[in-house]
N, CA, C and O atoms as a GROMACS GRO file, in nm:
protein
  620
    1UNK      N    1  10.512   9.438   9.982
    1UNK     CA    2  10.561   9.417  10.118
    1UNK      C    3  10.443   9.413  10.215
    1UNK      O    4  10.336   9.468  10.185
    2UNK      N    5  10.456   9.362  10.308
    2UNK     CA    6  10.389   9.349  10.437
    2UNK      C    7  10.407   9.452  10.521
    2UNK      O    8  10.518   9.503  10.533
    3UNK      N    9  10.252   9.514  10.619
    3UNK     CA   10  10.280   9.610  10.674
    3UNK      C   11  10.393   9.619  10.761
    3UNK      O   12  10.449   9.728  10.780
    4UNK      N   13  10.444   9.478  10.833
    4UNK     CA   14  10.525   9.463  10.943
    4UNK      C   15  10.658   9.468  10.853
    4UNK      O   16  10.755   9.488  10.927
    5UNK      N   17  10.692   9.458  10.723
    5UNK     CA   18  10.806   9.450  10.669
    5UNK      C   19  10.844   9.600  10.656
    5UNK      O   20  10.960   9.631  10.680
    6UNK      N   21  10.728   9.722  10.608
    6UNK     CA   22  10.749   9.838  10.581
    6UNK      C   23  10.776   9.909  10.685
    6UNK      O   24  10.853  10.004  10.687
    7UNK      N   25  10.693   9.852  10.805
    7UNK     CA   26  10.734   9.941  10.941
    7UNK      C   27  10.894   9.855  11.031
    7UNK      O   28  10.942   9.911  11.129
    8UNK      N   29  10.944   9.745  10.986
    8UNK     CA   30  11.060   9.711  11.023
    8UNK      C   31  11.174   9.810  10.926
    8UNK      O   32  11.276   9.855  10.977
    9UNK      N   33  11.147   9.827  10.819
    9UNK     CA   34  11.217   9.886  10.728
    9UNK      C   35  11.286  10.063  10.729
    9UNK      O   36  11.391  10.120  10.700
   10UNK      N   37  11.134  10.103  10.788
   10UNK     CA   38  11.192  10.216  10.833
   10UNK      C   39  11.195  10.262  10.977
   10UNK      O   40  11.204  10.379  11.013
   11UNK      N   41  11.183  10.139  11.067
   11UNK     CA   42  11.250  10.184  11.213
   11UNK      C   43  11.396  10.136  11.205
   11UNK      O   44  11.484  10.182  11.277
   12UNK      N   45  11.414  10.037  11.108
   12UNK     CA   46  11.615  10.031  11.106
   12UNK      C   47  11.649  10.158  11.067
   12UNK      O   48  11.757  10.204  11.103
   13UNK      N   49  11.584  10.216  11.008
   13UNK     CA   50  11.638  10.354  10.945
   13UNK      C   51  11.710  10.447  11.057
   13UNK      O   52  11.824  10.494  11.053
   14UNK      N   53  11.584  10.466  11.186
   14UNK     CA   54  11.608  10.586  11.282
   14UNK      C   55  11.635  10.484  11.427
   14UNK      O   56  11.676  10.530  11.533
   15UNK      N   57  11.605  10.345  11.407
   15UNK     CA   58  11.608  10.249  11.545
   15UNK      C   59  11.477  10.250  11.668
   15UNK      O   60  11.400  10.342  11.697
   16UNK      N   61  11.484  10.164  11.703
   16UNK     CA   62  11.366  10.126  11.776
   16UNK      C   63  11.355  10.229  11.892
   16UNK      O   64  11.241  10.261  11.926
   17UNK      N   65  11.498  10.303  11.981
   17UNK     CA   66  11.442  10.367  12.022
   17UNK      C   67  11.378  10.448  12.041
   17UNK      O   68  11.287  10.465  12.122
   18UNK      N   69  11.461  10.559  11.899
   18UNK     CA   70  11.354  10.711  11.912
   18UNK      C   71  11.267  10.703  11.848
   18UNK      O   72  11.217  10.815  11.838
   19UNK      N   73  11.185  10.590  11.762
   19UNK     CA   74  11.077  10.533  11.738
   19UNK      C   75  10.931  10.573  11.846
   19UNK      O   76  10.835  10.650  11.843
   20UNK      N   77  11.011  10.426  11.974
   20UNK     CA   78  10.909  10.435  12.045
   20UNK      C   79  10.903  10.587  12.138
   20UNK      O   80  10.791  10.635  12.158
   21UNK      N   81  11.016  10.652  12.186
   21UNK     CA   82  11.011  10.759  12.239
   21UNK      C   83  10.919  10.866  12.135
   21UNK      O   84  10.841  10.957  12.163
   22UNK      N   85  10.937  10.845  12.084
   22UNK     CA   86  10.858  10.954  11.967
   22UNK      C   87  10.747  10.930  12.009
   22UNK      O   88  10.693  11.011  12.084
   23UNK      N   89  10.670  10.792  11.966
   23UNK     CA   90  10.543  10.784  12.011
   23UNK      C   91  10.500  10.719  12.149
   23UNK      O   92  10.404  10.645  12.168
   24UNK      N   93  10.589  10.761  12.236
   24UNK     CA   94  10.551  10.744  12.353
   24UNK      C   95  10.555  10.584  12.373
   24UNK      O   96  10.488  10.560  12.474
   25UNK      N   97  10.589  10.505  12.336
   25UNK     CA   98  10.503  10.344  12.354
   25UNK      C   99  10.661  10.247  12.423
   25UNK      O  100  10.768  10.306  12.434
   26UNK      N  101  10.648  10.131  12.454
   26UNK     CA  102  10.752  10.067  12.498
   26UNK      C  103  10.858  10.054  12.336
   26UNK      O  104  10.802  10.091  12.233
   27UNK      N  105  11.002  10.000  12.328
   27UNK     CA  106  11.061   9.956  12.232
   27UNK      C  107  11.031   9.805  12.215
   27UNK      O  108  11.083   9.753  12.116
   28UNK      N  109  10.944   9.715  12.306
   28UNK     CA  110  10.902   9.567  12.310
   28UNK      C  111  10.791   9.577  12.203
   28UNK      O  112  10.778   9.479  12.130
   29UNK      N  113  10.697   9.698  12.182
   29UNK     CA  114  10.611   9.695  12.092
   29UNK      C  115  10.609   9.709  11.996
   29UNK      O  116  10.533   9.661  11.912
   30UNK      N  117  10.737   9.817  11.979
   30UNK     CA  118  10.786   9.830  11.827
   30UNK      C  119  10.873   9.747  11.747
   30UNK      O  120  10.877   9.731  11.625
   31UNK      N  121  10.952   9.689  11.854
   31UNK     CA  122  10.959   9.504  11.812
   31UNK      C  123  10.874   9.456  11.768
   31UNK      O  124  10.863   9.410  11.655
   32UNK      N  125  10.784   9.460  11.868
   32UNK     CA  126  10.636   9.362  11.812
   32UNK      C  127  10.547   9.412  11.666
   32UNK      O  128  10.479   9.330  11.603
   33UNK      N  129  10.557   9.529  11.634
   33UNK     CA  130  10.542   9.567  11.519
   33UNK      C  131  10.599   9.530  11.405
   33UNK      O  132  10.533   9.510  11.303
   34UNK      N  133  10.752   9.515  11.414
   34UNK     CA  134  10.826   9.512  11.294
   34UNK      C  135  10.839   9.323  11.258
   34UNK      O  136  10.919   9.277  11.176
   35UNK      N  137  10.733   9.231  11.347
   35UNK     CA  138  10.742   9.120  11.332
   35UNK      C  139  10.602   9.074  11.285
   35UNK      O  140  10.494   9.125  11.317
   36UNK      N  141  10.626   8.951  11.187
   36UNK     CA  142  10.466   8.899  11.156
   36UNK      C  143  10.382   8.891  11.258
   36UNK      O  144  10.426   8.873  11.371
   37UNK      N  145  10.221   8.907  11.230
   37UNK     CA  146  10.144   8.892  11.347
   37UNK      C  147  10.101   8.752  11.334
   37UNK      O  148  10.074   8.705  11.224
   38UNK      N  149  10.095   8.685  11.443
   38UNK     CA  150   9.971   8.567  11.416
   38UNK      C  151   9.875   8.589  11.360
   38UNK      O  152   9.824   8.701  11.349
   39UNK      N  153   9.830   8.480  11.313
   39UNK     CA  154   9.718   8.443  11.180
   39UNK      C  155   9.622   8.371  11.238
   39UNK      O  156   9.506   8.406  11.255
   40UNK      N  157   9.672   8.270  11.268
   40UNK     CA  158   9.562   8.167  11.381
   40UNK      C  159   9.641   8.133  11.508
   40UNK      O  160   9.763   8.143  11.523
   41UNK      N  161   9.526   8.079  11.621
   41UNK     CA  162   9.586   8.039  11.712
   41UNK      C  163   9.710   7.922  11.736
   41UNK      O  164   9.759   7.885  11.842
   42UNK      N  165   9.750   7.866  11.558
   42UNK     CA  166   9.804   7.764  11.623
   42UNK      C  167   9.960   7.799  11.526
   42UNK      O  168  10.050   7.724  11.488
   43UNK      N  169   9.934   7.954  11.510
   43UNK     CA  170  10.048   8.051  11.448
   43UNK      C  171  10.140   8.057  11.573
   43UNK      O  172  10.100   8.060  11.689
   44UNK      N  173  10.283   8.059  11.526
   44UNK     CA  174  10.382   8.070  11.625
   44UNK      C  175  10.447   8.190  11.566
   44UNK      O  176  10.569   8.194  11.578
   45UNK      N  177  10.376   8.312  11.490
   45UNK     CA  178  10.450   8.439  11.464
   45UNK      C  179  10.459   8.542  11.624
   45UNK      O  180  10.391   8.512  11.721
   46UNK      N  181  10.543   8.648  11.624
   46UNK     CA  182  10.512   8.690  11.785
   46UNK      C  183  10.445   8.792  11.767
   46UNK      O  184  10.385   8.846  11.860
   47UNK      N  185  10.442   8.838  11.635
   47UNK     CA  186  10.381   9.019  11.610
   47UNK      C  187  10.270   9.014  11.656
   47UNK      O  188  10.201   8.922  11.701
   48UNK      N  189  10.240   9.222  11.629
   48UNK     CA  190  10.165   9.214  11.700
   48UNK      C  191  10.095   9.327  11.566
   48UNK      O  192  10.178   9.349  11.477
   49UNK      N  193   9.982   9.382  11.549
   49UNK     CA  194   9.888   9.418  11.482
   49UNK      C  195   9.947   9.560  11.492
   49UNK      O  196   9.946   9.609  11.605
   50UNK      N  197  10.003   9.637  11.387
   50UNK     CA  198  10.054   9.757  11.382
   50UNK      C  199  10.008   9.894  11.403
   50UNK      O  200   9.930   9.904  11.498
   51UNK      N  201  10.030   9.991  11.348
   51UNK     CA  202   9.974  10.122  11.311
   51UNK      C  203   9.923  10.123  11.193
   51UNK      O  204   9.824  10.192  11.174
   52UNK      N  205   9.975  10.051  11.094
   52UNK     CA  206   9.933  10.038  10.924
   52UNK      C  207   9.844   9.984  10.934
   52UNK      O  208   9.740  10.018  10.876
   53UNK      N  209   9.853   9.889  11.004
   53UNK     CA  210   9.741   9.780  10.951
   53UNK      C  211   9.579   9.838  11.054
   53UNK      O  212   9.465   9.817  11.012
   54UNK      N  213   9.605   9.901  11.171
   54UNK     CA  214   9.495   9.976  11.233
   54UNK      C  215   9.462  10.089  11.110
   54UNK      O  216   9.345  10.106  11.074
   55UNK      N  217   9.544  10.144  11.067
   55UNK     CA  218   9.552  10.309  10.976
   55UNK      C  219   9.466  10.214  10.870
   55UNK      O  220   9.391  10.300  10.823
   56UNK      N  221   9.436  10.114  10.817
   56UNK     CA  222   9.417  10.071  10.671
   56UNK      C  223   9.283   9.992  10.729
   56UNK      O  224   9.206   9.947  10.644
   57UNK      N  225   9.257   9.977  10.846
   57UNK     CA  226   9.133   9.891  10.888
   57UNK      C  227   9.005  10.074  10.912
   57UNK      O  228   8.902  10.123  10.865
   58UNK      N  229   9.102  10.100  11.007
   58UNK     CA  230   9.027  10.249  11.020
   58UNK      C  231   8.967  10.329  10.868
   58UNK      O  232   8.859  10.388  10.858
   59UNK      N  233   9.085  10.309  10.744
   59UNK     CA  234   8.999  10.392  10.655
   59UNK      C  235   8.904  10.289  10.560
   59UNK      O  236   8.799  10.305  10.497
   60UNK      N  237   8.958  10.220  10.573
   60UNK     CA  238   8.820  10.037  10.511
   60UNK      C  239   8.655  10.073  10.594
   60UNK      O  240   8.547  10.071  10.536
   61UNK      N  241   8.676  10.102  10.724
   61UNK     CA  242   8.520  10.108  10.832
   61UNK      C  243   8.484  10.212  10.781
   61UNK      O  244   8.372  10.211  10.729
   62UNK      N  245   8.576  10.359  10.774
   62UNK     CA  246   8.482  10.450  10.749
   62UNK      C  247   8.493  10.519  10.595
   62UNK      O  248   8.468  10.637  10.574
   63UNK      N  249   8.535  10.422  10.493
   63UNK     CA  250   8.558  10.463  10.382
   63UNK      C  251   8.620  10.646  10.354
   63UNK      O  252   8.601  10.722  10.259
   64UNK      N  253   8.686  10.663  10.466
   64UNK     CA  254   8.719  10.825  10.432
   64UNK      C  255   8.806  10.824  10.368
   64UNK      O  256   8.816  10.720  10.303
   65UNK      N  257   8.913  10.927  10.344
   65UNK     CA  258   8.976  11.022  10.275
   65UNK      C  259   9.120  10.980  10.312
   65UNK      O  260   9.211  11.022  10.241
   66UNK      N  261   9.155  10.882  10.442
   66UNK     CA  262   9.268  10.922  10.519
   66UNK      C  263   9.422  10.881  10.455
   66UNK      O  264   9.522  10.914  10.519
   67UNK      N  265   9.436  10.806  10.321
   67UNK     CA  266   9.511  10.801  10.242
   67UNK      C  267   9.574  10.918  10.184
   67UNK      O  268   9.689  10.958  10.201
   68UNK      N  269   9.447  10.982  10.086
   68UNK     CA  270   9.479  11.132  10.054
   68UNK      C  271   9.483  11.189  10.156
   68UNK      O  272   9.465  11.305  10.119
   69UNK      N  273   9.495  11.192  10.271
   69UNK     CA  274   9.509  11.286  10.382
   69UNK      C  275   9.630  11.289  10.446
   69UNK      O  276   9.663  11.390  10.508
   70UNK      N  277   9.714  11.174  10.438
   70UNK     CA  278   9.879  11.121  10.442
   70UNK      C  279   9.899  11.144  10.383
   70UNK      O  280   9.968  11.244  10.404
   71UNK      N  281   9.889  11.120  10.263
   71UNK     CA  282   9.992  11.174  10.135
   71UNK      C  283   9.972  11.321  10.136
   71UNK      O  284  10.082  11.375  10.126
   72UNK      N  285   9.918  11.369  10.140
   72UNK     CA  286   9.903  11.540  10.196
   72UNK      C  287  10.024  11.576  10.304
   72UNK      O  288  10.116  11.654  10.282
   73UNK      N  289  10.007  11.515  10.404
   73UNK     CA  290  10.075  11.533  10.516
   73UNK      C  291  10.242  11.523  10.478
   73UNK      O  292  10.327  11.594  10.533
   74UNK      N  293  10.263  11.450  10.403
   74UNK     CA  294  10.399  11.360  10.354
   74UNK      C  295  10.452  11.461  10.228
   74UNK      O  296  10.562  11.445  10.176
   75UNK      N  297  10.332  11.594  10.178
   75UNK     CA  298  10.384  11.632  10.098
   75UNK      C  299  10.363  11.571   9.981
   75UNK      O  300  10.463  11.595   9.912
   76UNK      N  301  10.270  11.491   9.907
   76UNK     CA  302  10.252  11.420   9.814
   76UNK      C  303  10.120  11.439   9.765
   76UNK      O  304  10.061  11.542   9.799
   77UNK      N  305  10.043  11.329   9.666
   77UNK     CA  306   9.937  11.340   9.656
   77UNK      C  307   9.924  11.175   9.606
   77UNK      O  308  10.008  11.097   9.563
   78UNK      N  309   9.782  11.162   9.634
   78UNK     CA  310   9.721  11.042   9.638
   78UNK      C  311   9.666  11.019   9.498
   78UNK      O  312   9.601  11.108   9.441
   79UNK      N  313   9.697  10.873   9.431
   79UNK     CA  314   9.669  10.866   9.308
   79UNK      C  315   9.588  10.660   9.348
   79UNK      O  316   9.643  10.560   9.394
   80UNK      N  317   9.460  10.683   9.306
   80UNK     CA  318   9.453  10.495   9.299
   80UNK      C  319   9.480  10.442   9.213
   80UNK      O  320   9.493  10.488   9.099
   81UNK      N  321   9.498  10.306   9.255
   81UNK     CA  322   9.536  10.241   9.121
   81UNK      C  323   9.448  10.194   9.018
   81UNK      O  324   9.338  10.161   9.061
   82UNK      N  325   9.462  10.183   8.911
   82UNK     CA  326   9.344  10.202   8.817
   82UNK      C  327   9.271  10.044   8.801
   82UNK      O  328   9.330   9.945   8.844
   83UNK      N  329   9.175  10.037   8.754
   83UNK     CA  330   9.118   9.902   8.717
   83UNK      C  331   9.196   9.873   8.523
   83UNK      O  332   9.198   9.948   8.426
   84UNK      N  333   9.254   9.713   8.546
   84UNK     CA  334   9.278   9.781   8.411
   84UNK      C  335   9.213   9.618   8.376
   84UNK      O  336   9.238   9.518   8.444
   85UNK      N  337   9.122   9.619   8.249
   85UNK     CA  338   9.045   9.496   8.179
   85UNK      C  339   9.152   9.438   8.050
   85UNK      O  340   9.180   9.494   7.944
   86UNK      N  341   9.204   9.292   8.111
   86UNK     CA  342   9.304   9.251   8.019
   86UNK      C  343   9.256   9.277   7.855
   86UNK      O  344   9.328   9.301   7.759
   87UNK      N  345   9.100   9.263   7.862
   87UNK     CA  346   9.074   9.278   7.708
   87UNK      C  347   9.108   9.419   7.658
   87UNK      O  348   9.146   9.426   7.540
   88UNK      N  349   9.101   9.528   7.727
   88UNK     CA  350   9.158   9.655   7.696
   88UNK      C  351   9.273   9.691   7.658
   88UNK      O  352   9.300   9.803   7.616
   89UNK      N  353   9.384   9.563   7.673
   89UNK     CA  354   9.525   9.585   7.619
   89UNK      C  355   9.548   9.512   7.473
   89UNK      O  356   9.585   9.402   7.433
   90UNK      N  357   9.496   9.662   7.404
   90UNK     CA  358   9.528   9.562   7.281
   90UNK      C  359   9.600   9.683   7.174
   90UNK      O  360   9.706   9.736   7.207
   91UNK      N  361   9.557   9.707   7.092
   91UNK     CA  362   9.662   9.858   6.990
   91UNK      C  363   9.580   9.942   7.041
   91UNK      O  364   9.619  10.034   7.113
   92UNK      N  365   9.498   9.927   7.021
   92UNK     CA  366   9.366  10.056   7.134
   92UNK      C  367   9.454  10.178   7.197
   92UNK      O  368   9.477  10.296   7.170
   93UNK      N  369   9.510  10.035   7.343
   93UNK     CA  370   9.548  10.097   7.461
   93UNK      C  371   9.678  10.176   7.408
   93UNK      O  372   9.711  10.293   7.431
   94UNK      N  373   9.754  10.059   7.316
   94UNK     CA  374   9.892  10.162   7.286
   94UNK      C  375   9.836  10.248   7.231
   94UNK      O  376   9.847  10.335   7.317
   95UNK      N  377   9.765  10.308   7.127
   95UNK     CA  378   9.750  10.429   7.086
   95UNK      C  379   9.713  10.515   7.198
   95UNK      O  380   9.753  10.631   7.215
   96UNK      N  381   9.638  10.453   7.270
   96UNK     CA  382   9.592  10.568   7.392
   96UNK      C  383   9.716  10.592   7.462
   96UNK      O  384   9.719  10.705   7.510
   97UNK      N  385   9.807  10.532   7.480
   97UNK     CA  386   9.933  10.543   7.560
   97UNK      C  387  10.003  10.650   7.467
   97UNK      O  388  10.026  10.754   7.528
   98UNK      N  389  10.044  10.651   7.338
   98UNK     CA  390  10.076  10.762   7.252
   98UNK      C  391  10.008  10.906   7.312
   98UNK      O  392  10.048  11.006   7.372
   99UNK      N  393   9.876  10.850   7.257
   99UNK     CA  394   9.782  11.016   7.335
   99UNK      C  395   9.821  11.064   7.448
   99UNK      O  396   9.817  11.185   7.469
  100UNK      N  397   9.860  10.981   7.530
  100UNK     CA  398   9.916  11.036   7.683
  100UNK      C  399  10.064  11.137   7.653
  100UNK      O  400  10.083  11.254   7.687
  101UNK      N  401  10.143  11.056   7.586
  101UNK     CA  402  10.238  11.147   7.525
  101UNK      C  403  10.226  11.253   7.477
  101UNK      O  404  10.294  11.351   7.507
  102UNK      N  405  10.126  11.249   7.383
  102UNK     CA  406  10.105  11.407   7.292
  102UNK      C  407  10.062  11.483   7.408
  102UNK      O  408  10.119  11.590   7.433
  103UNK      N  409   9.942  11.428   7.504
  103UNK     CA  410   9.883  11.522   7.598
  103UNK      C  411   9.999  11.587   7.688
  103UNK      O  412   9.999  11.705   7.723
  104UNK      N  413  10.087  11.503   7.717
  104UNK     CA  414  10.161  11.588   7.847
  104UNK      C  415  10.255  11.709   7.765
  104UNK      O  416  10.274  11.814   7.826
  105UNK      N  417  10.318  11.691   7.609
  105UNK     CA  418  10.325  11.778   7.578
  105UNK      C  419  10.276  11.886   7.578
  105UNK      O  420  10.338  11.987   7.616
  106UNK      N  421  10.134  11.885   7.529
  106UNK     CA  422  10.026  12.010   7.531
  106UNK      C  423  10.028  12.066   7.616
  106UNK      O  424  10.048  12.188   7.612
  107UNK      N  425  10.006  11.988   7.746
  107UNK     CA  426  10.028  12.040   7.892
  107UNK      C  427  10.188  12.131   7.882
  107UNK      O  428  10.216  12.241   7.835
  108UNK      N  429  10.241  12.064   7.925
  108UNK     CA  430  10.408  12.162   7.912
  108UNK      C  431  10.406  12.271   7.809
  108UNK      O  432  10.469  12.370   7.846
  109UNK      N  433  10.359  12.278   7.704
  109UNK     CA  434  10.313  12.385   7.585
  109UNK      C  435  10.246  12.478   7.676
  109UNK      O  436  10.305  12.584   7.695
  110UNK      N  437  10.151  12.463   7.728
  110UNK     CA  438  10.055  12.546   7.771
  110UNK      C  439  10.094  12.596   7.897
  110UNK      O  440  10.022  12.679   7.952
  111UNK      N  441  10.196  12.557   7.949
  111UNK     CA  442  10.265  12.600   8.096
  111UNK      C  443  10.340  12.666   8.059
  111UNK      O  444  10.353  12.777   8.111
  112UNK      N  445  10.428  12.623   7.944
  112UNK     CA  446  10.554  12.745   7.923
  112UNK      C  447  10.504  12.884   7.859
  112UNK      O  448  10.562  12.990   7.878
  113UNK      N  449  10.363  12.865   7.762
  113UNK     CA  450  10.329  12.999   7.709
  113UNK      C  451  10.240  13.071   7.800
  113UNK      O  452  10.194  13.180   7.767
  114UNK      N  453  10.220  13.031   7.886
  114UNK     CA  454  10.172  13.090   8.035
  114UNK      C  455  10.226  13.201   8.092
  114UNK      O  456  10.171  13.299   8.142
  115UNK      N  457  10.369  13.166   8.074
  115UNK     CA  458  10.454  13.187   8.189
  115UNK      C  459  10.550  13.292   8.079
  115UNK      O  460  10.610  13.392   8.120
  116UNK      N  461  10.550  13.248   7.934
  116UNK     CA  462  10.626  13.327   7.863
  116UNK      C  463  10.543  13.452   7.854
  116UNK      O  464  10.589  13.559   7.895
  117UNK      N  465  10.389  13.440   7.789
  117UNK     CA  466  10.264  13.522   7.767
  117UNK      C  467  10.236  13.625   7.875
  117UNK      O  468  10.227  13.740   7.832
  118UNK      N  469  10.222  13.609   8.000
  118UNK     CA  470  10.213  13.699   8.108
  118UNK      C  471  10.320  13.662   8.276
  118UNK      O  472  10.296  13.696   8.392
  119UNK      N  473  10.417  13.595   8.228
  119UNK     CA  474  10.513  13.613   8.348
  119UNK      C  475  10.424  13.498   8.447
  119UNK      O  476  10.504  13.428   8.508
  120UNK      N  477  10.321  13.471   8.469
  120UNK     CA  478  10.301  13.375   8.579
  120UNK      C  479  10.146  13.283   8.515
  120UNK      O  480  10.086  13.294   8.408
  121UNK      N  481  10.130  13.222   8.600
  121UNK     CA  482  10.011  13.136   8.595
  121UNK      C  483   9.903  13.192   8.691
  121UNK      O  484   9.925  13.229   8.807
  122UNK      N  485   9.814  13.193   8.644
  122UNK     CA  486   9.659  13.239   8.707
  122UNK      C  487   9.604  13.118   8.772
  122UNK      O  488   9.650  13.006   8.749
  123UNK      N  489   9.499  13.141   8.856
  123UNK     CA  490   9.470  13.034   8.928
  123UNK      C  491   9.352  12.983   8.849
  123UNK      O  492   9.281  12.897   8.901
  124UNK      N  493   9.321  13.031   8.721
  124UNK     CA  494   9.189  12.930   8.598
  124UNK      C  495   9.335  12.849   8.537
  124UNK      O  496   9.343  12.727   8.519
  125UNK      N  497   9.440  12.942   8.513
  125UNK     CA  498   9.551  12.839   8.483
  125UNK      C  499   9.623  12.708   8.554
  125UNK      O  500   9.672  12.604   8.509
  126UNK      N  501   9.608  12.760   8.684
  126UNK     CA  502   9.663  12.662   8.766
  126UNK      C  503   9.549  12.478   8.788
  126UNK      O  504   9.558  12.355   8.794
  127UNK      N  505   9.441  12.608   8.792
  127UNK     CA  506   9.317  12.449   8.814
  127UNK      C  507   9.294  12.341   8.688
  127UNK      O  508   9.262  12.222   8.699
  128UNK      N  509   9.319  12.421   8.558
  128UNK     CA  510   9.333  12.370   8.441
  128UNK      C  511   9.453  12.237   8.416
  128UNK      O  512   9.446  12.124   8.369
  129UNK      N  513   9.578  12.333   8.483
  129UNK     CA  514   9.695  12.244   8.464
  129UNK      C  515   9.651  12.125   8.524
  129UNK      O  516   9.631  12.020   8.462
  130UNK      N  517   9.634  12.142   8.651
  130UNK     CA  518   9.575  12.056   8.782
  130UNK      C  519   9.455  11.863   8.732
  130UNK      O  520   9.445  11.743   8.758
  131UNK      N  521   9.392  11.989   8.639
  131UNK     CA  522   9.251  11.879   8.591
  131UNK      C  523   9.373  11.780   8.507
  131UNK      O  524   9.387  11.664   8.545
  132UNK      N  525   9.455  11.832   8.398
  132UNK     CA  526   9.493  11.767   8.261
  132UNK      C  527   9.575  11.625   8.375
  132UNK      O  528   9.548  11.506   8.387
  133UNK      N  529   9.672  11.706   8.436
  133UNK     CA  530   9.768  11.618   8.509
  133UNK      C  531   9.720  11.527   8.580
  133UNK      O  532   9.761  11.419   8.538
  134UNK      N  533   9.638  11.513   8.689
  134UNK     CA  534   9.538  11.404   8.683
  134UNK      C  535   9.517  11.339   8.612
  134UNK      O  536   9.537  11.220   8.634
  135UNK      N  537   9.469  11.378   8.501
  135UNK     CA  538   9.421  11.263   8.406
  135UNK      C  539   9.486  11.218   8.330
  135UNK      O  540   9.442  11.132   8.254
  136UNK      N  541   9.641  11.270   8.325
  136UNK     CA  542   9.739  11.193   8.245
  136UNK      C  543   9.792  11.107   8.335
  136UNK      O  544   9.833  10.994   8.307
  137UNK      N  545   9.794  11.161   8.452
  137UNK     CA  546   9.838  11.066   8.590
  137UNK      C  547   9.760  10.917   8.581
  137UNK      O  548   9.826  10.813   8.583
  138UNK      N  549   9.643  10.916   8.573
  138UNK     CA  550   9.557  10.777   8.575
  138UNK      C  551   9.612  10.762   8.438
  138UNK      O  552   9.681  10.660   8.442
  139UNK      N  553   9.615  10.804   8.338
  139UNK     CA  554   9.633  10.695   8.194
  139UNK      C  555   9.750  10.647   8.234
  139UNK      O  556   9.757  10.524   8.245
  140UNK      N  557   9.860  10.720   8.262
  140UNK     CA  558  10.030  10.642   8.240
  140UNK      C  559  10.007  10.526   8.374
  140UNK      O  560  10.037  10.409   8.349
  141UNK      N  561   9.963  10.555   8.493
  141UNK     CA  562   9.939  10.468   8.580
  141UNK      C  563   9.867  10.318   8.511
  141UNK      O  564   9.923  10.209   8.517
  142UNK      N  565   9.742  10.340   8.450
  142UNK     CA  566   9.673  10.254   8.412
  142UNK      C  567   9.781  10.136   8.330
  142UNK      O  568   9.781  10.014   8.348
  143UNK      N  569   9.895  10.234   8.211
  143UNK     CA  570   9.996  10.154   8.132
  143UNK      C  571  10.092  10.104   8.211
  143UNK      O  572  10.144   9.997   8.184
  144UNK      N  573  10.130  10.183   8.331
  144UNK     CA  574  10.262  10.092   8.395
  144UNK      C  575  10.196   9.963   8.466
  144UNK      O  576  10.249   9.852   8.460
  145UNK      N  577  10.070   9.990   8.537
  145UNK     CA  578   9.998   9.861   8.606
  145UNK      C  579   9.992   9.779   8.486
  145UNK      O  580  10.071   9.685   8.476
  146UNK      N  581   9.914   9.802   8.403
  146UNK     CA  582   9.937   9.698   8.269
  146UNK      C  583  10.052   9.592   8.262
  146UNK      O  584  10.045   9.469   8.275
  147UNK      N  585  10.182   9.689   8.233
  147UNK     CA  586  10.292   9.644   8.177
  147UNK      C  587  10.309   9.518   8.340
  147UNK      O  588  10.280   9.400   8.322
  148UNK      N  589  10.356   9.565   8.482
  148UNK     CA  590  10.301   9.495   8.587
  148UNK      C  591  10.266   9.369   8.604
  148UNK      O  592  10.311   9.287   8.684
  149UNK      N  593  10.164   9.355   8.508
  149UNK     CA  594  10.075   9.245   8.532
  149UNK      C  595  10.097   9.141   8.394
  149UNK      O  596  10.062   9.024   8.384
  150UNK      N  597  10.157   9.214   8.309
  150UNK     CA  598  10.208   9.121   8.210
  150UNK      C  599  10.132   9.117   8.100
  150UNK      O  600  10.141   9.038   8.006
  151UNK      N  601  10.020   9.246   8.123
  151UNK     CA  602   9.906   9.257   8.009
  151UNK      C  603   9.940   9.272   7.850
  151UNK      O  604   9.856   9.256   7.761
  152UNK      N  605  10.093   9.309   7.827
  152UNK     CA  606  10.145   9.349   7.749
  152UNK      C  607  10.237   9.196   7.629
  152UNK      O  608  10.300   9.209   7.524
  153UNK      N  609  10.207   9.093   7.696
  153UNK     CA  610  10.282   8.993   7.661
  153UNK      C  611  10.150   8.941   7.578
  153UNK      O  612  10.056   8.886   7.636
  154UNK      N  613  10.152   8.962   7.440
  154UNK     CA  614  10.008   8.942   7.359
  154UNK      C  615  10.079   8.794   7.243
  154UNK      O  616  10.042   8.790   7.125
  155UNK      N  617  10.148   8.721   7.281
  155UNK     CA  618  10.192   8.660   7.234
  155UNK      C  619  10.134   8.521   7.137
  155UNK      O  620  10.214   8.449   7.078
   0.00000   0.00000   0.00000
């Protein structure tokens, strides 16, 4: 989707007014948001250049953090998307995709005898869990982008 499609999408949700009252701004702008922007001058779109698309220019200039710093905010966490090399999809990857399986078991193994073993998780336990899940996070990511892109059609 387009930034102007995602921010039309969820001001139908709550409506343009308490939108703009929220952030202080006219409801003509948040119109103008939820519509394509011009491209060139000889574009007849009416939009106008959003919050997303400022939010995504702002963290491009200063290469910061401010992705993981929303998804924080939102209660989430920030995962990128992986690079994946079509030549890498081959039995390789499915076996590595297996390994992801066995791993998250281990993980869940090692959470429940945690918790069975001394009643809670320690915080060498917690950072541990923390590291594995990550990194099962990028492998299964890496396989669903795969599947995605059609890397999987070895025909």
């Amino acid at each position: 989707m387009q930034s102007y499609e995602v921010i039309k999408k969820a001001v139908d949700k709550v409506g343009v007014k308490q939108v703009a009252s929220a952030l202080n701004v006219s409801r003509s702008l948040v119109y103008k948001w939820c519509e394509r922007p011009k491209e060139t001058d000889e574009d007849t779109a009416s939009g106008t250049r959003n919050p997303l698309d400022r939010l995504r220019a702002l963290s491009e200039c200063t290469g910061g953090d401010l992705s993981e710093w929303l998804c924080e905010q939102e209660g989430g966490f920030f995962v990128n998307n992986p690079d994946v090399n079509e030549d890498a999809v081959d039995g390789e990857f499915v076996a590595q995709t297996q390994r992801i399986i066995h791993d998250f078991s281990d993980l869940l193994r090692v959470m429940a005898e945690s918790i069975a073993n001394e009643n809670r998780i320690d915080p060498d336990e917690a950072r541990q869990i923390r590291e594995e899940w990550e990194t099962l996070k990028r492998y299964t990511e890496q396989f669903v982008y795969a599947c995605e892109q059609g890397l999987f059609d070895m025909r």
